[in-house]
C-alpha positions as CSV (number, residue, x, y, z in Angstrom):
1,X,0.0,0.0,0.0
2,X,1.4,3.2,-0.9
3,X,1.8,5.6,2.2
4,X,1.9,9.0,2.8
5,X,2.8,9.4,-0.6
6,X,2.1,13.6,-0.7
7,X,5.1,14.0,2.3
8,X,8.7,13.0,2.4
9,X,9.7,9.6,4.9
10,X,10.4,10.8,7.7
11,X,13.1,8.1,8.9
12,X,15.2,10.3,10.9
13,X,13.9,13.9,11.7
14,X,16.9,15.4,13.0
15,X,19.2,14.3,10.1
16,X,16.5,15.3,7.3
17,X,16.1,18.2,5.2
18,X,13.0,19.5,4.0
19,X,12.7,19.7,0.1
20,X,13.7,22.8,-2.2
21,X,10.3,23.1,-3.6
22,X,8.7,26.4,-5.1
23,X,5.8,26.7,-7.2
24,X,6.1,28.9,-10.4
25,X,4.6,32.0,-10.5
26,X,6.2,33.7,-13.5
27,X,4.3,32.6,-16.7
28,X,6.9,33.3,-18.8
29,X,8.5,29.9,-17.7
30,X,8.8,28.5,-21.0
31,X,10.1,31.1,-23.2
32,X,13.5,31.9,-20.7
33,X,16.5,31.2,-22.5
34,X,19.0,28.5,-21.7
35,X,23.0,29.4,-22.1
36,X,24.7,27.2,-24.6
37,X,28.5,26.8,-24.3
38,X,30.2,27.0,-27.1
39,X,33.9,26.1,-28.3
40,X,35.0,28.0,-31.4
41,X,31.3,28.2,-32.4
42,X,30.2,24.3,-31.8
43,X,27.8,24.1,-29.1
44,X,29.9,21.9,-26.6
45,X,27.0,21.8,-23.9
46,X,23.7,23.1,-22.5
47,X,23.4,25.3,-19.3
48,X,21.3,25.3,-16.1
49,X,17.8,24.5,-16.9
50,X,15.4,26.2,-14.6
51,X,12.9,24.7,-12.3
52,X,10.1,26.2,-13.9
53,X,10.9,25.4,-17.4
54,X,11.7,21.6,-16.3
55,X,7.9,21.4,-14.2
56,X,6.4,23.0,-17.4
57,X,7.8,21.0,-20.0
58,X,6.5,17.2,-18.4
59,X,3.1,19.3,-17.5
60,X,3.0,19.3,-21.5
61,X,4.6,15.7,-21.6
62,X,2.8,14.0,-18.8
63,X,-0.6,13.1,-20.9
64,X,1.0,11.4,-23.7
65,X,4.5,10.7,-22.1
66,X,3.9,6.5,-21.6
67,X,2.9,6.3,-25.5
68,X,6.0,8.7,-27.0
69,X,9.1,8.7,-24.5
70,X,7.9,6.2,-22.3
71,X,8.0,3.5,-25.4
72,X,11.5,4.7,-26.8
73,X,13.4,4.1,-22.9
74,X,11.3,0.6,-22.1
75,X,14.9,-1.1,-23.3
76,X,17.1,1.1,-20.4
77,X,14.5,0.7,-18.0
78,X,13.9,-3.0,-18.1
79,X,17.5,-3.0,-17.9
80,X,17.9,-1.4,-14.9
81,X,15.0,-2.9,-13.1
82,X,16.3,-6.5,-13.8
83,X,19.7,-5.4,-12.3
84,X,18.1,-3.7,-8.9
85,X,15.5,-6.7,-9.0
86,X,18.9,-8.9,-7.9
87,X,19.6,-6.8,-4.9
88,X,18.0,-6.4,-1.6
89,X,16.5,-3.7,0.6
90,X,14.8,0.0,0.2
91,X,15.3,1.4,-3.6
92,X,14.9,5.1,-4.6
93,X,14.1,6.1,-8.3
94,X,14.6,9.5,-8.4
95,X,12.6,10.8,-11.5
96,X,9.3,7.7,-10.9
97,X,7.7,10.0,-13.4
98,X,4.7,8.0,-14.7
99,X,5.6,5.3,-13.0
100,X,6.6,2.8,-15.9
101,X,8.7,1.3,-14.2
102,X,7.0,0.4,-10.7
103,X,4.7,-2.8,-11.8
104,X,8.6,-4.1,-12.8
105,X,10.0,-4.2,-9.1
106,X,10.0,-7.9,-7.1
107,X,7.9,-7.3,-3.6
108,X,10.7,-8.4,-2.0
109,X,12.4,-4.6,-2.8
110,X,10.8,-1.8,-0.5
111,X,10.4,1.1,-3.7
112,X,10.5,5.3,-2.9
113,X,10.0,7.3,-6.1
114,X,10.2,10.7,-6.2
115,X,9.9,13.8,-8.9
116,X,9.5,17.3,-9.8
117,X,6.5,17.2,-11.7
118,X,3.0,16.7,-10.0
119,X,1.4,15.8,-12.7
120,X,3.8,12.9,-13.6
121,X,3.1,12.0,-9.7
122,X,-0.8,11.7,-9.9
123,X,-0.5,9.3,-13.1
124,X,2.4,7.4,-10.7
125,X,0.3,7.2,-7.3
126,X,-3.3,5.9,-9.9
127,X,-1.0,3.3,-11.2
128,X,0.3,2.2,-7.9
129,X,-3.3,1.9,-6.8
130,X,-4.7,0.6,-9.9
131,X,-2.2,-2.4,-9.7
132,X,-1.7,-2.9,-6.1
133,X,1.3,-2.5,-5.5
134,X,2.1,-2.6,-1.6
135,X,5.7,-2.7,-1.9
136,X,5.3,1.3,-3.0
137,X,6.3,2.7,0.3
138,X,6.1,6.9,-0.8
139,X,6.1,9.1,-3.8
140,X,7.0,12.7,-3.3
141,X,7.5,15.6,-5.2
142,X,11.0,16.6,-4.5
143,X,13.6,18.3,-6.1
144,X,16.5,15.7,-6.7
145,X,19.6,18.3,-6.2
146,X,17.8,18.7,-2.1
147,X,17.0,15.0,-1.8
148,X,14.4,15.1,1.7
149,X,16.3,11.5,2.8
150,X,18.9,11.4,5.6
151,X,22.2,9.9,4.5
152,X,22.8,6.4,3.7
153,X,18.9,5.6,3.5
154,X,19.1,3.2,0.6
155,X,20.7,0.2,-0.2
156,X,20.0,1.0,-4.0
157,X,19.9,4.6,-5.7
158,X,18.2,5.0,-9.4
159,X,17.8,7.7,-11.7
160,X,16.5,6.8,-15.6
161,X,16.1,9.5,-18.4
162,X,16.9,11.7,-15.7
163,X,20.6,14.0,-15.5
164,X,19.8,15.2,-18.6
165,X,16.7,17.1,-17.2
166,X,17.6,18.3,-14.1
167,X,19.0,22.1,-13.2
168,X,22.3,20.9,-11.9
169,X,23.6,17.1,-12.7
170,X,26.7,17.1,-10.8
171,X,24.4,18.5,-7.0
172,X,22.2,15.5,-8.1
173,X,25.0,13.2,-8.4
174,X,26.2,13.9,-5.1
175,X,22.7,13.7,-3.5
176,X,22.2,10.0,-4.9
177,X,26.0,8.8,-3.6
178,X,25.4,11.3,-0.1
179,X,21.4,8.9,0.4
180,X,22.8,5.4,-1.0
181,X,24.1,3.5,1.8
182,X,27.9,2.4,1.9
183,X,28.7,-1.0,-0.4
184,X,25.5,-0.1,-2.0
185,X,24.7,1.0,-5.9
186,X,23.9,3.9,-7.8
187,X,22.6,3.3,-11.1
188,X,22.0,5.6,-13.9
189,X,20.1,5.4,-17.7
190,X,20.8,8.4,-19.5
191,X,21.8,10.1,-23.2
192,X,25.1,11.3,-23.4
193,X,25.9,13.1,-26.4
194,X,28.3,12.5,-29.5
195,X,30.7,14.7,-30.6
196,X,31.1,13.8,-33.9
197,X,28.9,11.5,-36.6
198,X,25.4,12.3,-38.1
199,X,24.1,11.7,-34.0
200,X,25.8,14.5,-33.1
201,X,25.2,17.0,-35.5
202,X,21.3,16.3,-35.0
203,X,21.8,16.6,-31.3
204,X,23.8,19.8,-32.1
205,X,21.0,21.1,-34.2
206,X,18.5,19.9,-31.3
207,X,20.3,22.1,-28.2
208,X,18.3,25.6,-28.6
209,X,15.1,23.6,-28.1
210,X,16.4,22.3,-24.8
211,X,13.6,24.2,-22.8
212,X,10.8,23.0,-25.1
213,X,12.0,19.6,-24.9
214,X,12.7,19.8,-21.4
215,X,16.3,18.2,-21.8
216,X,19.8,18.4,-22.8
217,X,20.2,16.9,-26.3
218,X,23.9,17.8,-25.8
219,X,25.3,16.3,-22.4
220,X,28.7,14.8,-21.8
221,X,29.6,11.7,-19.3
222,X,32.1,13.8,-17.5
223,X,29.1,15.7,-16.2
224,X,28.1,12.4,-13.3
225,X,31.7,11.2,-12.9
226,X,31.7,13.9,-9.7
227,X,31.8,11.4,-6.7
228,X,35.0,10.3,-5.2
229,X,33.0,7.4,-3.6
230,X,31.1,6.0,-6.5
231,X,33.4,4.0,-8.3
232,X,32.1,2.7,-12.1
233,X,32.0,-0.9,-12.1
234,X,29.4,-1.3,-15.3
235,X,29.0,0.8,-18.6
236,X,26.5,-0.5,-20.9
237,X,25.4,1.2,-24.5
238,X,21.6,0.0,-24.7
239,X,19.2,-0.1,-27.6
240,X,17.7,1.5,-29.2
241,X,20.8,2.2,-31.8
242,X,22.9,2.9,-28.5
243,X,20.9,5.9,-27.8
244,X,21.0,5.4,-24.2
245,X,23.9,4.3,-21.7
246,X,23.4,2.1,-18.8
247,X,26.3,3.1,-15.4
248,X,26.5,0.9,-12.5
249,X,28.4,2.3,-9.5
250,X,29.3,1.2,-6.1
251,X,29.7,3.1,-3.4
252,X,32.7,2.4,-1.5
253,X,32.3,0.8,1.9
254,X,35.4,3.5,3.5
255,X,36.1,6.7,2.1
256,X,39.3,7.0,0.0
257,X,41.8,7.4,1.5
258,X,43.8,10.4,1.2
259,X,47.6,10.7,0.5
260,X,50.1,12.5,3.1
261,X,51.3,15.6,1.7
C-alpha cells in the first residue's frame, strides 16, 4: 500500500532536510532562454535548466509521455530494473515519473519514487493503486539536487532518463551517492551526447530547443563522474541504436583514503 505518498519519509527527523520546492509564479516559464556553451562556435554543452521550465515542459509531456518517451526508454528501464530486482533492501528512483517502471520491481524490494513534476506523480500514485502494488512505500515531489532523505537511507539509488533534465547534474550526483548506503549502488540510464557523426550534428542542431523539450540533447559523461566514492563498475550502450547508456556504480564501503602531503 502506498503511504503518505504527498510527504517525504520521515526516517530520521533530525538528520532530514525538507525539500527545495517552489511553485512557479512567472508565466513566462517556457520562453526563458538557456545558455549554450560554445567552443569556437560548436555548441559543446547546454546550461542550467530552470525549475520552472523543467515542471512546465513534463506538464505538456505528462498526458502522452507513456505512448512517446515512455516506449523509446522501455529497453534502459527493463534494464535497470532487472539489475536492482537482484539486490535487496529500500530502492529510490529518483525521477518515478509516470511510473513505468513500478509494476517491474519484485515485492521483495521496498520502492521510494520521487519527482519534480505533480502531474507525472498523480499518473504514478493511480498506477500504484490501480495495480496494487504494496511494496510502493512513498512518492514525493522533491527536487533531486535537495533529496528530503537522511544519508545512507538506501541500499539502492536510481535515476532513468533523468541527469539530462535536471537544473544541476553534478548536485544530483552527489545527492544519490550522499542517500545510498555504503557498499550499496547507484545506477544511472541516461543520453550522453556524440561529438562527432550524423548523431551529433542532430543533437547539435536539437540544443536551442532544450527548454521545449525539457532536456539536454547535448550532455557529456564527464558531467556524473563527480563522486570520489562512486566507483564505475558497469557501462553498458543499450538499444535503441545505443541511444542510451546504462552506469552501474558502487559506493565504496570507506572513504578514499587520502595521501600524506
Amino acid at each position: 500500500m502506498l503511504k503518505d505518498a504527498a510527504q517525504p519519509m520521515r526516517t530520521n527527523p533530525r538528520e532530514e532536510r525538507e525539500p527545495a520546492m517552489r511553485s512557479s509564479t512567472r508565466p513566462d516559464a517556457r520562453s526563458r532562454a538557456i545558455a549554450l556553451h560554445r567552443d569556437g562556435g560548436r555548441i559543446v554543452g547546454i546550461g542550467r535548466m530552470d525549475e520552472d521550465v523543467v515542471r512546465s515542459a513534463y506538464r505538456r509531456w505528462a498526458p502522452v509521455y507513456d505512448h512517446t518517451f515512455g516506449r523509446v526508454a522501455t529497453e534502459g528501464r527493463r534494464h535497470a530494473v532487472e539489475i536492482i530486482n537482484q539486490r535487496q533492501g529500500r530502492v529510490l528512483e529518483v525521477g518515478v515519473g509516470t511510473g513505468l517502471s513500478l509494476p517491474e520491481y519484485k515485492r521483495h524490494l521496498e520502492i521510494v519514487g520521487i519527482d519534480l513534476s505533480p502531474e507525472m506523480l498523480d499518473k504514478a500514485r493511480e498506477r500504484v493503486a490501480n495495480e496494487g502494488l504494496d511494496n510502493i512505500t512513498g512518492l514525493h515531489e522533491m527536487d533531486a539536487g535537495d533529496l528530503a532523505f537522511p544519508d545512507a537511507a538506501f541500499d539502492t539509488t536510481v535515476a532513468m532518463y533523468v541527469m539530462t533534465v535536471v537544473p544541476d547534474p553534478e548536485k544530483v550526483m552527489r545527492e544519490l551517492a550522499r542517500v545510498t548506503k555504503p557498499g550499496g549502488e547507484v545506477i544511472l540510464v541516461n543520453h550522453f551526447s556524440q561529438e562527432e557523426g550524423m548523431r551529433g550534428w542532430l543533437e547539435r542542431r536539437m540544443a536551442p530547443f532544450a527548454g521545449k523539450l525539457g532536456w539536454r540533447p547535448v550532455f557529456d559523461v564527464g558531467r556524473v563522474m563527480v563522486c570520489d566514492d562512486l566507483k564505475l563498475v558497469e557501462r553498458r550502450s543499450l538499444r535503441p541504436m545505443g541511444l542510451f547508456t546504462m552506469m552501474r556504480f558502487h559506493k565504496r564501503a570507506e572513504p578514499m583514503a587520502i595521501a600524506a602531503e
